[in-house]
C-alpha angles and dihedrals in degrees: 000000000000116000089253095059087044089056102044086051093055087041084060101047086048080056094055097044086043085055095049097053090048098049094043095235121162103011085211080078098060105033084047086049092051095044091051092048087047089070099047102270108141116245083243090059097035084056098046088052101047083049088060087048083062094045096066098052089045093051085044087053091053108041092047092039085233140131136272104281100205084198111057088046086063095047092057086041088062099051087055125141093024100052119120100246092078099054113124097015 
């Protein structure tokens, strides 16, 4: 995968997650973004976090041919920012 395939997949991700929060749904998405900024994460990083939260359900959706699983989603949501995929960035 080039570099430019790999960005325009995180840019789309960030969309997703940018949506969400605009459109208020699910509600999981803007209460996650204000707890992580309350404890100093920047609204860039927040969002890149929460839109590694989707990639793995959406990873899991598509390896398993399944549907969304809300949540799931919410559960990783709420791990952030501890969970593992961030490590060594």
């Amino acid at each position: 995968m080039t570099d430019e395939m790999q960005f325009m997949q995180e840019a789309d991700l960030i969309e997703i997650i940018e949506n969400q929060l605009e459109d208020g749904n699910p509600i999981k998405v803007k209460e996650t973004l204000i707890r992580l900024m309350m404890t100093g994460t920047l609204r860039e990083d927040a969002v890149a976090m929460m839109a590694c939260a989707m990639s793995i359900e959406i990873f899991d959706v598509m390896k398993n041919d399944g549907e969304f699983n809300l949540k799931r989603y919410s559960e990783h949501l709420d791990q952030l920012p501890d969970i593992g995929f961030m490590e060594g960035e």
